[in-house]
C-alpha positions in Angstrom: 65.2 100.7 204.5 63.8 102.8 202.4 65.9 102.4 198.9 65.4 98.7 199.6 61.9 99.2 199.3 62.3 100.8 196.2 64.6 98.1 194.6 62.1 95.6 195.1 59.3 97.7 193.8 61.2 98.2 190.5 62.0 94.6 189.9 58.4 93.4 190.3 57.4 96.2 187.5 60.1 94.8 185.6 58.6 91.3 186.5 55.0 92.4 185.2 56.9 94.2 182.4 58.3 91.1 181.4 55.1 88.9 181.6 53.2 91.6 179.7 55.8 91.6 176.9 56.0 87.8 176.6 51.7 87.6 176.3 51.9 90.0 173.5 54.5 88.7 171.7 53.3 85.2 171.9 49.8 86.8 170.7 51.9 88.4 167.4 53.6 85.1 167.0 50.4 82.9 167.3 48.5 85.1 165.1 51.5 84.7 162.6 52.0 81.8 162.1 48.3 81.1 162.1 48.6 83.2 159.2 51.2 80.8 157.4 49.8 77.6 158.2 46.3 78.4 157.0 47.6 80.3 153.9 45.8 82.9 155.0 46.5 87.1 155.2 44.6 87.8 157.8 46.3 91.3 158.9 44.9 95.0 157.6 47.6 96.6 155.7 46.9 99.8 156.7 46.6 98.8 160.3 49.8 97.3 159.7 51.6 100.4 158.3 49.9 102.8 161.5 50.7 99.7 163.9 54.5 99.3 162.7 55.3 102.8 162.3 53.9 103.9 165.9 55.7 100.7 167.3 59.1 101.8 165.3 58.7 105.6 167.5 57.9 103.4 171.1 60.5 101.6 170.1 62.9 104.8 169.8 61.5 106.3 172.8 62.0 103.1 175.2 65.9 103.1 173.5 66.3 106.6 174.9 64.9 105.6 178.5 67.1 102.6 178.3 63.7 100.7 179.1 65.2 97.2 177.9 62.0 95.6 178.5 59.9 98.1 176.5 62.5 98.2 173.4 63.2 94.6 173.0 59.1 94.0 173.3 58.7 96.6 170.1 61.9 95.5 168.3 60.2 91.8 168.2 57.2 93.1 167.0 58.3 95.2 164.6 59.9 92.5 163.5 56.3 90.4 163.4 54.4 92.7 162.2 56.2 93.2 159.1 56.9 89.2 158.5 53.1 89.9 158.5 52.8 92.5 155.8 55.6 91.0 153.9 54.0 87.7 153.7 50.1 89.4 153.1 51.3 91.1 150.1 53.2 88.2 148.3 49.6 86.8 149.2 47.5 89.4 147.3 50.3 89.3 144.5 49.6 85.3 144.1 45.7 86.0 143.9 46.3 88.6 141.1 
């Protein structure tokens, strides 16, 4: 059956989608709290800004497409990636 087919195909992109999602936000997360623990502020704040403001328009777009996968994946990071610029600038305050 063809739609069959077609069901099946969709849940294992949605499987890859998944496992693609999980590896980067464990790489975010790592990265983080190696960040904390160290004391260090490792992230570029103007990669940051670019990075969080181009994840906050995927973000919008996968909301549109109702791509839950793809919006809940750039919602988290979004929400890492500023823990990250939050906690680098209280850094560079503390050094001034």
């Amino acid at each position: 059956n063809k739609e069959t087919s077609i069901w099946k195909k969709l849940e294992s992109m949605i499987e890859i989608g998944i496992a693609g999602a999980i590896l980067l936000l464990a790489a975010w997360a790592f990265e983080t709290f190696e960040s904390v623990k160290y004391h260090k502020a490792l992230i570029d704040l103007k990669f940051a800004l670019i990075y969080v403001s181009s994840t906050i328009l995927l973000t919008i777009y996968s909301f549109q497409r109702n791509d839950v996968v793809f919006f809940t994946v750039n919602l988290l990071l979004i929400v890492l990636v500023l823990f990250e610029i939050a906690y680098t600038l209280i850094k560079i305050k503390k050094k001034r």
